[in-house]
Phi, psi and omega in degrees: 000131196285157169283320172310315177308313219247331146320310169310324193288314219249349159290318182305282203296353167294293166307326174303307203282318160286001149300308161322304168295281195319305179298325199254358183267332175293312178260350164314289179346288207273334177287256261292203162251098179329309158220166176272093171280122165330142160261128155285137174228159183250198193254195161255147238239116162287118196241127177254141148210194179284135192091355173306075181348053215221105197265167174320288187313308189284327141007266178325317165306310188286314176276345147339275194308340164291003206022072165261131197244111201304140159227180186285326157217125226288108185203007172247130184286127167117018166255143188223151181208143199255146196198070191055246159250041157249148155237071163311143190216158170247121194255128176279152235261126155211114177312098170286181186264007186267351184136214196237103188242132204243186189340112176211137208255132180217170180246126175235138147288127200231117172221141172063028192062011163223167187303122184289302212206132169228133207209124187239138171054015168087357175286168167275135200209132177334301183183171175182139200275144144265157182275127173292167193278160190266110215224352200167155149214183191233097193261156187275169206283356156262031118118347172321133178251117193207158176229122206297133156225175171272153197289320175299318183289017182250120141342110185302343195282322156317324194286289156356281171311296145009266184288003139353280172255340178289315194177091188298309207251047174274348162291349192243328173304133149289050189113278195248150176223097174293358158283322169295324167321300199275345172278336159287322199284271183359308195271318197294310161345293175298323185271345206088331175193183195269108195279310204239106191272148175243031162277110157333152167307319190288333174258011104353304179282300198309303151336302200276336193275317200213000174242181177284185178242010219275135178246081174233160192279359166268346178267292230300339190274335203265327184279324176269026166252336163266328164309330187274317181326298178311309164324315169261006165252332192232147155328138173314308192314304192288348099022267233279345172276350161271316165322315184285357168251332182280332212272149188286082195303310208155156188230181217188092191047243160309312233246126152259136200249133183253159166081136188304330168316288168322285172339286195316303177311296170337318184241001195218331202093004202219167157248168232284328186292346150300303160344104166257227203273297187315312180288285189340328173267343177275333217270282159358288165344293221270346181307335201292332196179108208269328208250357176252344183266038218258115207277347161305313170280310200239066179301322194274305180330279186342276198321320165277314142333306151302308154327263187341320197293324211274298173308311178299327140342280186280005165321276187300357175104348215282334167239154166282162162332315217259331186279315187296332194289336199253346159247038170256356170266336204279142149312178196252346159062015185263181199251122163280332165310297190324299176322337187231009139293315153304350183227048189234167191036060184297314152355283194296326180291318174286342160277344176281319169310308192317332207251358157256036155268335168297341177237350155272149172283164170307291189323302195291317172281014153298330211187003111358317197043049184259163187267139182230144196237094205284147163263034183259160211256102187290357183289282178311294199293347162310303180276341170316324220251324155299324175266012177279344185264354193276294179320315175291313142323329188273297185314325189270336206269294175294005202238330213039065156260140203309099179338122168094346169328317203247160185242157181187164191189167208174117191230117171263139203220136189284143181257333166262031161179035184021065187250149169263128174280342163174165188212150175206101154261041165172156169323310178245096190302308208266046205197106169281133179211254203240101209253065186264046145290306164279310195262344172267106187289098192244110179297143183287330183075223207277001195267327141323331173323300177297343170256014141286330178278330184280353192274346161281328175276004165253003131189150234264013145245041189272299203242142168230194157280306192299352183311156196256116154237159200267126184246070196220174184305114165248133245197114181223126154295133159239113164332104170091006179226210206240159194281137183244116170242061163302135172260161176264170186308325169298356210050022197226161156274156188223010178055192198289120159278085212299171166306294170331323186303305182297336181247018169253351143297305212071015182319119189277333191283326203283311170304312166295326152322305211239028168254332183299342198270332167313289210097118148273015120006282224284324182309307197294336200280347193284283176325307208294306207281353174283339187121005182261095194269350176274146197282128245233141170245136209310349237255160204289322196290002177280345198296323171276034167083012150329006177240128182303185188146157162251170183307312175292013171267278208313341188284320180282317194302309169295337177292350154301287200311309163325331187255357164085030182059035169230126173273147197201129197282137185291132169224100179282009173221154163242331162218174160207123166257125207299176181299319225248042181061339220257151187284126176285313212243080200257095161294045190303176181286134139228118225260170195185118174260180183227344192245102172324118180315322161316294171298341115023280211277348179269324192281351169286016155244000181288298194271046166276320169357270177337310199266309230266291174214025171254199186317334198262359220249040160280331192264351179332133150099324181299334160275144179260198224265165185066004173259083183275136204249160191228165164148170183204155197245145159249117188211139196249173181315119159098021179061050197248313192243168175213125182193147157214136160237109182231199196195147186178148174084322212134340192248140178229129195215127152213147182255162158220157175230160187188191147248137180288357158275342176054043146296084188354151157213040158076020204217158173222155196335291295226297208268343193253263150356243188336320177293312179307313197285304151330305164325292154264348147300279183346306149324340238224132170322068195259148169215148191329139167234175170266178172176070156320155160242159197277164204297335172297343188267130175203135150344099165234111165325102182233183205272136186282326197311312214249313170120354187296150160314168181223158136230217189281003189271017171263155191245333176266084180226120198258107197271151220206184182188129185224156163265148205319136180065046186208004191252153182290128194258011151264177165280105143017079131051289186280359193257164191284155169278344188287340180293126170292316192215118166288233281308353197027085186318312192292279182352295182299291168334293164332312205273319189308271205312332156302337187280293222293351169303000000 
């Protein structure tokens, strides 16, 4: 045997054995789990009944952004049709974790600005779910995004359109089609340049599934040598159905988004099954080229693309003249909602990682496909991001500090049952980054302040809101530092204070005082029981708020207070459902109190105070009658943090604004914040609460001067709530010595039965 003969045989058997690697590189793949699907995560679901506070328009604003599409008459699930003040709509069939609620045509009725009449089939009904929006996941590291169908679930005409321009002969090609080959070469030729690609759908997925993108004749060699492998091993369908999942759509910040699934929601908003023949052909349109054909960017380009798609449609027969001419007339439909559904609430999303990183592995939410279902409010968080961006911007303008200069974060929270309802950690929200909602560790100031007063208010026969304290120089020695002589902001002393007085002032000297006499010890363990678990160092300067926190510390810590002293752990998911549906996961609400109601309950009229006539009472008025508002400003050395956290409706919201150099910015919880804060409770859905008082608690008039009893012959008189046996039992000065009862027994009488109403 000649040496050539035998060269040849061990090049064959060389090339055998790499077909081979190439054939077992194929079906590990392609068998296996094909991609690593992201978990998705959603909104919260708009739940409709009757009495809801909703008005038509917005209403109407919310399925729009669901891309529901008004007709004359409502009879396609993702449609909706206005009938004076009825809208009827047909809501698409969606798994919640709670079950399957599938295609359903319902009526809502609107008088007065709230849902009148909800009505299915002309009966009346309970409530009914709209589907949440789909805002974000959590993807594996090269960052693909894909939302899975099935081959039944594609639109034929996509499919048409598809092989259309893409691959006439694919049904007939083994792999490779040397008629497409020698039919690409002709035109570019003829054109000059390159008009026409001759790669099959199949050596398309191969390229995109397992080689690079690198343009050499050995990957080119190596994609029609798997491309015949793929042919011969899988069905034409199952081809063609990893493609409509694999091909590269576009991209969405980080995320690229694959597959015809995906795309649809991306550019239009709808699923695919929606879709008529003009977006199908702009969606088709973009295989060529997602980022020069990008309809957004490229309006015209797109637009002639699309067109193209369409005439070749009606080339091959798949549509007549008369479909194509009316959809070469449609607008380009796509949705900048969609587009900003896909890149909105990076804030919020880190927050959602955070907290299924406690029950999960990374890996399973890379690829997994499980579904999560978020308690954020897209409403809430909307309005969260407008007016923080507005305000802020106002703020820097008036104030003249350098345009983009102040920083700011803001976390709104449902108070009864701690769902965060939004989150925005930076000025420009919708730009993922720097999370300081979560991650800027900031001294707190004066927001610390209330569980000093509450570790006094624990116990009621030290302290009261009338105990009198003292606000004069104070000198604390420390081993090994420099002597700490806090001041108040005013630079001035107030002599004897009531308590209450001091913490609707915010009075630093008084507070310092009257934590020392507390123990801090005792503060931090007050703090530990509000929710705060990072470790706290003894030193006397924390009692004015010497302590780092991010907004979202300060967020759980007021929702104590907010809850009437019961903790209840901050939570952004409400369920997670594996890919196969089934629920993994539950959050329920869960509560603990930690604060004996009594004590609760005085210091949350302290920080009603605070609003009624201290630092905070900028907000008097802004509100309408029955929003009783609670809260406290914060402000650190040199105007450096700017912070308020309150609460009022229903709602618990706190900002903080600063610099990320941590460079003063003139502003103190009162000027800064708190305008931030105002801004977006006002937006916000509030509604009147009650606020009983507890049976231990009871009203008494006393004197603001002395802290003594009052009656009506005092003309400075503060009704106050004290627990039963804790209230002053001497008189005032101004009270008659002849009253049996300075406390004015009618007065007392009054208040009860109104708090206990």
């Amino acid at each position: 045997m000649s040496v050539i003969s035998r060269l040849g045989i061990v090049l064959a058997v060389i090339g055998l054995a790499y077909i081979v690697y190439l054939d077992i590189t194929i079906r590990n793949r392609f068998e296996g789990q094909r991609w690593p699907i992201p978990a998705h995560v959603y909104t919260r679901p708009l739940e409709l009944y009757q009495g809801l506070r909703l008005s038509r328009q917005r209403f109407i604003e919310e399925l729009q952004e669901l891309g529901y599409r008004r007709v004359e008459h409502a009879r396609q699930q993702g449609s909706y049709a206005m009938e004076h003040d009825v809208i009827r709509v047909v809501a698409r069939p969606f798994v919640f974790w709670d079950g399957t609620r599938p295609e359903l045509p319902f009526a809502v009725q609107f008088r007065g600005g709230k849902v009148a009449r909800l009505t299915h089939d002309g009966e009346p009904v309970d409530l009914v779910r709209l589907e949440p929006r789909l805002f974000g996941s959590v993807s594996s590291m090269d960052h693909e995004d894909r939302t899975l169908v099935r081959l039944d679930q594609v639109p034929q005409k996509l499919i048409h359109a598809l092989l259309t321009v893409e691959d006439r002969d694919f049904y007939r090609h083994v792999g490779i089609d040397p008629r497409g080959l020698a039919r690409a070469l002709w035109a570019n030729l003829s054109a000059g340049r390159v008009v026409q690609g001759g790669s099959t759908l199949t050596q398309q997925l191969v390229k995109n599934f397992y080689l690079t993108a690198e343009r050499t004749l050995v990957r080119k060699l190596n994609e029609m040598i798997m491309a015949v492998l793929l042919e011969i091993h899988y069905e034409k369908t199952e081809i063609l159905e990893a493609y409509l999942n694999e091909v590269y759509l576009g991209q969405a910040g980080g995320r690229a988004i694959h597959g015809f699934g995906l795309g649809s929601l991306f550019y239009f908003g709808r699923p695919l099954t929606e879709l008529d023949l003009p977006e199908i052909a702009l969606l088709v349109s973009l295989v060529r080229g997602p980022s020069f054909y990008n309809p957004h960017r490229h309006p015209e380009r797109s637009r002639e693309r699309r067109d193209l798609v369409l005439d070749k449609m009606a080339e091959l027969g798949f549509i007549d003249r008369r479909t194509r001419q009316r959809a070469t007339t449609a607008p380009l439909g796509v949705s900048s909602d969609a587009v900003q559904s896909a890149l909105a609430y990076p804030a919020y999303l880190g927050f959602v990682r955070q907290q299924l990183r406690q029950d999960y592995r990374e890996q399973d939410l890379r690829s997994e496909g499980l579904r999560i279902f978020t308690t954020l409010d897209p409403d809430v968080q909307q309005a969260a991001e407008a007016a923080l961006r507005r305000r802020v911007t106002a703020i820097e303008r008036a104030r003249k500090l350098a345009a983009g200069t102040l920083e700011a974060a803001a976390v709104v929270v449902r108070s009864d049952s701690g769902e965060v309802a939004a989150m925005v950690g930076a000025r420009r929200s919708r730009f993922a980054g720097f999370n300081r909602a979560l991650e800027a560790r900031r001294p707190v100031g004066s927001l610390i302040k209330p569980a000093v007063y509450l570790a006094a208010l624990q116990q009621p026969h030290r302290y009261t809101l009338a105990t009198l304290l003292e606000d004069a120089p104070l000198r604390v020695k420390q081993a090994g530092s420099p002597v700490w002589a806090p001041q108040n902001y005013d630079r001035r002393f107030h002599g004897q204070v009531l308590l209450i007085e001091a913490l609707a002032q915010s009075y630093n000297v008084s507070t310092a005082s009257l934590g020392m006499a507390v123990g801090v010890d005792n503060v931090i363990a007050v703090i530990r029981q509000l929710g705060i678990s990072r470790r706290l160092q003894a030193f006397p300067s924390l009692l004015l708020g010497a302590v780092e926190l991010t907004p979202i510390e300060v967020a759980q810590m007021y929702l104590t207070f907010a809850s009437g002293g019961f903790r209840t752990p901050l939570r952004s998911i409400r369920s997670v459902l594996s890919q196969d549906q089934q629920p993994l996961a539950r959050y329920p609400l869960s509560v603990e109190q930690v604060i004996e109601p009594g004590p609760m309950a005085l210091l949350n009229h302290g920080l009603q105070e605070v609003v009624r006539s201290g630092t905070a009472q900028v907000l008097r008025g802004r509100f309408p009658d029955g929003i009783r508002v609670s809260g406290k400003t914060g402000t650190t050395d040199d105007y450096r943090d700017s912070w308020f956290a309150g609460y009022a409706g229903g709602y618990l919201t706190v900002v903080w604004l600063g610099r990320d150099d941590n460079e003063p910015v003139g502003l103190s919880g009162a000027s800064g914040a708190m305008l931030v804060w105002a801004d977006i409770m006002r937006r916000l859905d509030l509604h009147s609460e009650e606020f009983p008082l507890p049976l231990d608690v009871e009203l008494v008039a006393v004197d603001q001067g002395t802290g003594r009893l009052a009656d009506t012959h005092c003309e400075d008189v503060i009704e106050l709530p004290f627990i039963v046996g804790s209230a002053p039992t001497e008189r005032a000065p101004c009270a008659s010595p002849q009253s049996n009862d300075a406390g004015g027994g009618k007065l007392r009488s009054w208040l009860k039965r109104l708090f206990r109403n």
